[in-house]
N, C-alpha and C positions, 0 to 999 in steps of 0.2 A: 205120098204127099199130094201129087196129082186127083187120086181117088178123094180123099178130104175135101179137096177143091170143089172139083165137080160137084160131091155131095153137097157143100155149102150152096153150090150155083142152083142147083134144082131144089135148094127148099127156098128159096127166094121167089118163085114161082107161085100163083097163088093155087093154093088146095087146102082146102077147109079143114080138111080131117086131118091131114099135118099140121097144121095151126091149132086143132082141139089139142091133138097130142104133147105141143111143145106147151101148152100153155099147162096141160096136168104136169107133165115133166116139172116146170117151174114150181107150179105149185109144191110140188112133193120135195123140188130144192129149197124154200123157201125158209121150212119148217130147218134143215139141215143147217141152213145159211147162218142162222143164229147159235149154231150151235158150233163151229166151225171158222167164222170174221175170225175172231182173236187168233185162231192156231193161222190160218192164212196171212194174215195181214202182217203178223210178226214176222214169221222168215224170209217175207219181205225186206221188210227194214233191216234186219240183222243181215241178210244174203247183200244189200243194198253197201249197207255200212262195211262190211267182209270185203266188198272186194275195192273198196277205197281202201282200206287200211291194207289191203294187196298193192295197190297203187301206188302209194305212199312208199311201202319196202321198196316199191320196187326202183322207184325214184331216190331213196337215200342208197341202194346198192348201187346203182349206177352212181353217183356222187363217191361215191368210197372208193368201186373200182377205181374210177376218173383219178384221183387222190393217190390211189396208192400205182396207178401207172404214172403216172406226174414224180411220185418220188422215187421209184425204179428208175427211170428214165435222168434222176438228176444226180443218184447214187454213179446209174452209168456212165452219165457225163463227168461228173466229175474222177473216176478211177481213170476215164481216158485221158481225161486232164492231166491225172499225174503220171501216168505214162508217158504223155507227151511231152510233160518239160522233162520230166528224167532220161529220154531218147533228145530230147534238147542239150540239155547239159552235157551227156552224153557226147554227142556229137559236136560239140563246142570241144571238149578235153582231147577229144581224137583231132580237130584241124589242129588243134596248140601243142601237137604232143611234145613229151622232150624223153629222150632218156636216160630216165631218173627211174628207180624200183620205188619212191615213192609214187612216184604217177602211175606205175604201173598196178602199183595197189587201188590206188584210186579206181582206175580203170575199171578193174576185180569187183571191186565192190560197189562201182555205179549198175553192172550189169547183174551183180547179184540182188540189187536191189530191184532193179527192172522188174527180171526173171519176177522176185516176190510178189512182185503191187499187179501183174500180170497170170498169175496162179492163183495171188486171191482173188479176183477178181473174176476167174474164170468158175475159180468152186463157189463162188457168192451166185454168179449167173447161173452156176447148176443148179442149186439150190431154189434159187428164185422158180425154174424152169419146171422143175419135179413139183414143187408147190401148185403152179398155173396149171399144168399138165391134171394134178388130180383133182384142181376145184373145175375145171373145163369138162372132166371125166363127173363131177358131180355136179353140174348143171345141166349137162346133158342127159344123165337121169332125171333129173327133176322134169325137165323139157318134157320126156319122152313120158313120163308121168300125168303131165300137166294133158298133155294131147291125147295118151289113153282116156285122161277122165273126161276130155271136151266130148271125144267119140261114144265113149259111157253114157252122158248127158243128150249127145243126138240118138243114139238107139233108144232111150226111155221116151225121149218126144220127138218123135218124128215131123209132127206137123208143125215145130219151130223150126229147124235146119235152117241155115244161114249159108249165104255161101263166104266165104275165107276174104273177101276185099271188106272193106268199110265203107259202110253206107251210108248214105250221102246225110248232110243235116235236115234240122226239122222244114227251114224253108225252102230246103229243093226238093219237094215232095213231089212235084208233077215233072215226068219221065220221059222220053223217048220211049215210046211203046214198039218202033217199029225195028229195035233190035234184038235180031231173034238170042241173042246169048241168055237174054234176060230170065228170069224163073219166070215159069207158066202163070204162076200168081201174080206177078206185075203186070206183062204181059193184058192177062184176062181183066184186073181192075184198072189199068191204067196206072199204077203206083198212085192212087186218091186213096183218100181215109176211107172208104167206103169197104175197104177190106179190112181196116179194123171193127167196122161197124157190124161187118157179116162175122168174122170173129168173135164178138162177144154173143154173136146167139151161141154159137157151140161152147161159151166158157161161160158159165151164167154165173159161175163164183166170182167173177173176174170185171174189176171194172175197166173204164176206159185210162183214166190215170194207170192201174196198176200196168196195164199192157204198155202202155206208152213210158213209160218207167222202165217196166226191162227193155222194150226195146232202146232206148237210151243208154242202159246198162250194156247191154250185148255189143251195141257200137263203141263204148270207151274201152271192153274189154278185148273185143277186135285192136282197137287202134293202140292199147297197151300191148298186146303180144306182137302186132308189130314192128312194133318200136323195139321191144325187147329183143327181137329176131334181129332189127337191125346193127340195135348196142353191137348185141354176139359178132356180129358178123364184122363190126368195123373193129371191134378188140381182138376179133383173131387175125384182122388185117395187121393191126397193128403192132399184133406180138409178134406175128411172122416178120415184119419188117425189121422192127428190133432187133431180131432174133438175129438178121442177115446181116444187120448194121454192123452190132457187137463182133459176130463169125468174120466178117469184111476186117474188122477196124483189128482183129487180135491174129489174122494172118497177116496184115499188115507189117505189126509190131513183132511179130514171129520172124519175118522178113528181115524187118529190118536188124533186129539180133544176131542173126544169122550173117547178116553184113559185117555188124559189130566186131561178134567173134573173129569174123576172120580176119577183119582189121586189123582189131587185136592180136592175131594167131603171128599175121606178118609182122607188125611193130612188134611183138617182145621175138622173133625170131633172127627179127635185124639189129634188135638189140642185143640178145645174146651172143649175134656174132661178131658188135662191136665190142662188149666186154671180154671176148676170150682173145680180142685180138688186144686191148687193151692191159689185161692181165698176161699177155707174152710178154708184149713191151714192157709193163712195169716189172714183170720177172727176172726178167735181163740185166735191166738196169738196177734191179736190186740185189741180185748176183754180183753184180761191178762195183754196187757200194759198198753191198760188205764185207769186201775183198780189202776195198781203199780203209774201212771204219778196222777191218782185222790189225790192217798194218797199222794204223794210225794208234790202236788200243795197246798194240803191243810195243809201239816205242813210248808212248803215254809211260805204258807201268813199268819200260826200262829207267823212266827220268823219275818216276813216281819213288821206284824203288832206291836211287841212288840220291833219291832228298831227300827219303827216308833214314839210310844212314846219314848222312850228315843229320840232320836233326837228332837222332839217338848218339850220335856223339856229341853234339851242342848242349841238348840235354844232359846228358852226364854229367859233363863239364859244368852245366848250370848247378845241377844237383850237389856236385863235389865243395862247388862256391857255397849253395845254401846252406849243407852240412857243414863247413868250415863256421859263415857267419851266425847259426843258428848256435853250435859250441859256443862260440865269443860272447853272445847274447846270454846265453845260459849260464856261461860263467861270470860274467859281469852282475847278474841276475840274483847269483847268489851271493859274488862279493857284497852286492848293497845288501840283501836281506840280512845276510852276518852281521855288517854294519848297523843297519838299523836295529834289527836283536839286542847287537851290543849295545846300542843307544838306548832304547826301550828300556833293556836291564837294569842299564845305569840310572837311567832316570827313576825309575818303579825303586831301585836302592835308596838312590838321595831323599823320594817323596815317602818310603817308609823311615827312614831315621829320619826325618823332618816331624812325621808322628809320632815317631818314637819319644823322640826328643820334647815334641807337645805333650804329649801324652805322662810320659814322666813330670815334667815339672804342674802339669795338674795335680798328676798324684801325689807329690810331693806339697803341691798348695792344700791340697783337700785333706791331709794326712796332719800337715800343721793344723789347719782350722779344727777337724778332730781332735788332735791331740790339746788344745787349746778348748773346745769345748770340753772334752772328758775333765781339764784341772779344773778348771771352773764348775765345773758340777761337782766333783772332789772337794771343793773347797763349799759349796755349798751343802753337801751333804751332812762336813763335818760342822760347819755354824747349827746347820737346822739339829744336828746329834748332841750337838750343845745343850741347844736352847732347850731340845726335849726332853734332857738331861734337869736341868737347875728347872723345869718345871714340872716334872715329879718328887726332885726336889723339895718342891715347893708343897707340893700338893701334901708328901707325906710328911713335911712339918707341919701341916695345916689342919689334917684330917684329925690329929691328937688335939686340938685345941677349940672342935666346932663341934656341940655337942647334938646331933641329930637322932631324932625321935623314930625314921625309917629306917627301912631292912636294911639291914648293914651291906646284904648281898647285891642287892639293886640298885648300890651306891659306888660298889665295887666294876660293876659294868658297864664296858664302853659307850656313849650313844653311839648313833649310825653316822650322823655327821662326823665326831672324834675317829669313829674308825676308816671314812673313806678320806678326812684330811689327815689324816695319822700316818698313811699308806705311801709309803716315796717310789720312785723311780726303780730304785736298785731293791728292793721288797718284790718291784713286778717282774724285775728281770731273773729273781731267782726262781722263778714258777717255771720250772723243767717243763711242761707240759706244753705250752706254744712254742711255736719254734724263731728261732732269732732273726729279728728287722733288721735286713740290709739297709743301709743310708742308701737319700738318693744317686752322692756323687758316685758311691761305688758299682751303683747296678750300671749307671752308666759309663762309668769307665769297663768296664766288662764287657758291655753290647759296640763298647769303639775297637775295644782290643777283640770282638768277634768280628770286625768288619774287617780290620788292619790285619788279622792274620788270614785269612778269608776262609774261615768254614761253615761255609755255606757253600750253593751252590751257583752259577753266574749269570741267573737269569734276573737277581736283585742285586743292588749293594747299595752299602749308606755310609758315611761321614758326616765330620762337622762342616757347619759352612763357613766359619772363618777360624782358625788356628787356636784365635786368640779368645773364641768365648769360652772363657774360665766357670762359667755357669752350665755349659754342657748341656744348652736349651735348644739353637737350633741346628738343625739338621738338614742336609741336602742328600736324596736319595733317589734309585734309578730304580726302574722297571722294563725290562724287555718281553716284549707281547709276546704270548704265546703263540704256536703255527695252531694252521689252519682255522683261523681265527682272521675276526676283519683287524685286528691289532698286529698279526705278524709283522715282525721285520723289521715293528716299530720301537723306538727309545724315549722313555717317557721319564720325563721329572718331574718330582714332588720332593715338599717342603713339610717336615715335621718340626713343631714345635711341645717341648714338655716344658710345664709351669714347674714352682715349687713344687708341686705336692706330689708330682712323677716319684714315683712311680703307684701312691696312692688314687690318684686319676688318672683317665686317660688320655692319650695325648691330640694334638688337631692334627689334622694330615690335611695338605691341600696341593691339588695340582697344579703344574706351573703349564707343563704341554698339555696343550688343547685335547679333550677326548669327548666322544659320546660314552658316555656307560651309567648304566643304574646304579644311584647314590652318590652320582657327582652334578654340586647346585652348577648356576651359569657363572660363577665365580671363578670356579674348579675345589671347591671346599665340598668334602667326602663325608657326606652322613654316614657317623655312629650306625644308624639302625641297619644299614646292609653290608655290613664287613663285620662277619662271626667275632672275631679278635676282640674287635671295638664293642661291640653289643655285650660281650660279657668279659668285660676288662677285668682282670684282679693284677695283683701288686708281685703276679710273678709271668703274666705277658711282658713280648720284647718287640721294637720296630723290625724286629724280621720276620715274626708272625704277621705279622700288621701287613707288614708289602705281601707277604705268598697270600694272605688270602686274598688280599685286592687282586693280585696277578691272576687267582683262583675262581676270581667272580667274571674275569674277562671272556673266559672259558664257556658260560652257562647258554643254556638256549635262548633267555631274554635278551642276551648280547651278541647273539652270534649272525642277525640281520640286520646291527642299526649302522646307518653310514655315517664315516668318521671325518673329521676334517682334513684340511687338506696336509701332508707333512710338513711340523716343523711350525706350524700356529702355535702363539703364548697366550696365556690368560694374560690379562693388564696387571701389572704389578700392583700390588698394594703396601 
C-alpha cells in the first residue's frame, strides 16, 4: 500500500514521457471504456443496493431478537410470579397451621404444585438455552464467515485497506496530520480531496462519484458491523445476566422448599404424635364404654326378652279372642244368608205363581177368544156351505132352461175370479204341504213360559211389564255386558214392544239405560239394520235371539273403544 502511494507521488511530478505514456494508456482505455460502463456501473448499484437490503435484515433481526428477549424475559417473569404467590400461599397455610389431615393434604399438594411450576419452568429455560446456545454457535459462524470474506476482499485490493474504526463524515475531511497513528496516506495528503484526485489517475474506469460512493458505502458498512459487534456483545451480556437471575431466583425457591419440607416434616411429626396419643386416649375410653354399652345390651335383651313373652302371651290371648269373635261373625253370617236364601226362595215362589197364575188366566182368556173365533168361523163356514150349496142349485136348474150357442166345455169351467173367491179358509188349511200358523197369543205365551222357566242362560231375561196386559205387547227386558268389554259389569234395560201382527213383523226394541253402541239413535231406539235377528226377521224369530245378538254386537271391535256414560243414566221417558 505504501509502494502504491509513493508511485502515485512521483508521477505527480512533471515528466514529459510519463504524461505521453499515461495519455496513450487512456487512450487505449477509452476505446475499452465503451465497451465495459454498463458491466461496471451496474454492480455498482446492485453491490450499492445489496448491502442496504443487508442493513435492513440486519436492523429487523436486531428488532425480533429485542422481541423475542422481551418475551423470554416476561414468560420468566411471570413463572416467577407463580412461584411466588404459591411459596406465598404456601407460607401463609404453614403460620395458620392446625392439625387437621385435611391441611395436611393441602400442604402436600401446595408443594407438589410448587415443585411442578418450578420443573417446568426450569425445562422451559433449558430449552430456551440449547435454542440460544445453537443460534449463538450459528452466528458466530456467520461472523467468522463474514470477516473471512472482508480479509478475502482486502487481499484482492490491496490499495483500498481501511483500517477497522469509522471514518469520520464527509465535512470533517481536514485532519490532524501531526498524528503519527494515522495511514501514511493521510498523513502524506493531509486527509484533502487531492488524494481522491491522485486516485482517479490510477482508476481511469472510475469516476469521482463512483469512488466517493464506496467510500460512503465502506463507512456505513464499518459503522454497521459495529453496531452488530455491539448488539452481540450487549445480548450475551444480557443472557448471561438472565441466565444468573433465573439460577439466583430457583436456588432460592429450592431453599426455600427445603424449609417447607421440613416444616412440614416437623408439623405432620408433631401431629402424628398428637394422634397416637389421642388414639390411646380415645382407646381406653372406648374400651370403658363398651364394657358399660356390653352391660347395658345385655340387660336391654333381658327386659326385651321378658316383654317378649308377655306380648306372646297377650297375643294369644288376643288371638284366642279373635278366633272365638270371628266363629260368632261367621256364624251369624250364615244364619242371615240362610235367612235371606229362605227369603229369596220364598219370594222367587210367590213372583213365580203370581205368573203362573197370570200366565194361566191369559191362556185361559186367549183359549176362550179362540175357541170363540174357531164357532164363529164354524158357523160361517156352514152359511157360506149353504149358500154354495142352493147356488149350484140354482145354477143346475138354470143351465137346462138357457139355450147356449158355445162349447158346452168352456161353460163348464171355472173363471179365475170364481175360482180364488170360491177358495175358503179350511180349503187352504188342508194343503199338507205348508206348515201350520201359530196365533200370535200363543207364540207368545211360549217365549213368557221360556223366560218364567228360565232356559236360557243369565246374561239376558225378559218379562211382561205389567201383569195385566192381556195383549202380551209390552215387554221389559235386561242385558248384562259382556267381560272384557267397556259394558262389563253393566245392567242395561230395554223395552220391547210387538204390534198386532207379531210375530208377522218385527218387533221395536228400545233402550231405557243410557249406552254408546252402534245402532242405538239418541233416543235409545235400536235400528233394525245392525242386529242380525232384526234385519232378517221371519215369523219364527223370538226376543231371546233379539237380546243375544244385541249382547253379541257389544262384543265387536267397532264397540270395544267407544266410552260409555256414566252408571245408571236413563234415556227420557217417552
Amino acid at each position: 500500500m505504501t509502494t502504491n502511494h509513493q508511485t502515485v507521488g512521483r508521477s505527480l511530478l512533471p515528466n514529459n514521457e510519463r504524461e505521453r505514456d499515461t495519455l496513450l494508456n487512456i487512450r487505449q482505455l477509452e476505446k475499452r471504456l465503451r465497451q465495459v460502463i454498463r458491466e461496471v456501473d451496474t454492480p455498482f448499484a446492485s453491490r450499492h443496493n445489496e448491502y442496504s437490503d443487508v442493513y435492513s435484515e440486519f436492523a429487523g433481526e436486531k428488532n425480533s431478537y429485542e422481541q423475542a428477549f422481551n418475551a423470554e424475559k416476561r414468560r420468566i417473569q411471570q413463572h416467577l410470579q407463580r412461584i411466588n404467590q404459591s411459596v406465598r400461599s404456601f407460607s401463609k397455610d404453614v403460620r395458620h397451621l392446625k392439625p387437621d389431615l385435611a391441611m395436611v393434604n393441602k400442604i402436600r399438594n401446595s408443594i407438589e404444585e410448587i415443585e411442578q411450576t418450578i420443573y417446568a419452568s426450569k425445562e422451559a429455560s433449558r430449552l430456551k438455552y440449547e435454542e440460544l446456545i445453537a443460534e449463538e454457535r450459528l452466528l458466530s459462524n456467520e461472523v467468522q464467515a463474514l470477516n473471512d470474506k472482508i480479509e478475502l476482499w482486502s487481499k484482492q485490493r490491496p490499495g483500498q485497506q481501511r483500517s477497522d474504526s469509522v471514518p469520520p463524515s464527509g465535512s470533517a475531511r481536514k485532519l490532524d496530520t501531526s498524528n503519527s497513528n494515522l495511514l501514511p496516506e493521510i498523513i502524506e495528503y493531509d486527509g484533502e480531496d487531492k488524494f481522491i484526485d491522485d486516485c482517479i489517475g490510477f482508476l481511469p474506469t472510475k469516476t469521482r462519484d463512483h469512488i466517493q460512493e464506496h467510500e460512503k458505502w465502506y463507512r456505513q458498512f464499518l459503522s454497521i458491523s459495529n453496531k452488530r459487534r455491539l448488539a452481540l456483545k450487549k445480548w450475551r451480556e444480557e443472557r448471561n445476566q438472565a441466565k444468573e437471575t433465573i439460577l439466583h431466583e430457583a436456588e432460592q425457591a429450592h431453599n426455600t422448599l427445603k424449609e417447607i419440607d421440613e416444616a412440614v416434616h416437623r408439623v405432620q411429626a408433631k401431629e402424628q404424635e398428637r394422634i397416637r396419643a389421642e388414639k390411646s386416649a380415645l382407646l381406653v375410653a372406648w374400651k370403658q364404654e363398651r364394657e358399660l354399652k356390653q352391660q347395658e345390651i345385655e340387660e336391654e335383651q333381658e327386659r326385651i326378652e321378658r316383654k317378649k313373652q308377655q306380648d306372646e302371651a297377650k297375643r294369644l290371648a288376643e288371638k284366642e279372642e279373635q278366633k272365638k269373635l270371628v266363629e260368632q261373625i261367621r256364624r251369624e253370617r250364615e244364619e242371615n244368608e240362610r235367612i235371606e236364601q229362605e227369603q229369596e226362595a220364598r219370594q222367587r215362589r210367590l213372583q213365580q205363581e203370581i205368573r203362573q197364575r197370570t200366565a194361566t188366566a191369559a191362556i185361559r182368556k186367549f183359549r176362550e177368544r179362540d175357541m170363540n173365533n174357531l164357532e164363529d168361523k164354524i158357523v160361517r163356514d156352514k152359511l157360506q156351505k149353504q149358500e154354495e150349496e142352493a147356488r149350484q142349485q140354482r145354477l143346475e136348474a138354470a143351465k137346462y132352461q138357457v139355450s147356449i150357442d158355445y162349447d158346452p166345455q168352456h161353460l163348464y169351467e171355472p173363471t179365475q175370479a170364481w175360482t180364488s173367491r170360491s177358495k175358503t179358509p179350511r180349503e187352504v188349511s188342508k194343503d199338507t204341504s205348508a206348515p201350520p200358523i201359530v196365533p200370535r197369543s200363543f207364540k207368545l205365551l211360549e217365549e213368557l213360559e221360556a223366560a218364567q222357566k228360565g232356559h236360557h242362560e243369565g246374561s239376558v231375561s225378559w218379562g211382561l211389564e205389567a201383569n195385566d196386559d192381556m195383549s202380551l205387547s209390552r215387554w221389559v227386558c235386561m242385558i248384562i255386558g259382556p267381560s272384557r268389554t267397556p259394558y262389563e259389569g253393566r245392567i242395561y234395560t230395554l223395552k220391547v214392544h210387538c204390534n198386532d201382527r207379531y210375530p208377522e213383523e218385527l218387533p221395536t226394541v228400545r233402550f231405557q239405560t243410557r249406552i254408546n253402541l252402534t245402532g242405538v239413535s239418541a233416543n235409545g231406539s235400536v235400528d233394525p239394520k245392525y242386529v242380525s235377528s232384526l234385519r232378517n226377521w221371519n215369523r219364527d224369530m223370538t226376543i231371546h235371539q233379539v237380546l243375544n245378538d244385541i249382547r253379541a254386537s257389544m262384543s265387536t271391535k267397532e264397540n270395544a273403544k267407544l266410552s260409555q256414560p256414566s252408571e245408571g243414566a236413563l234415556y227420557p221417558s217417552q
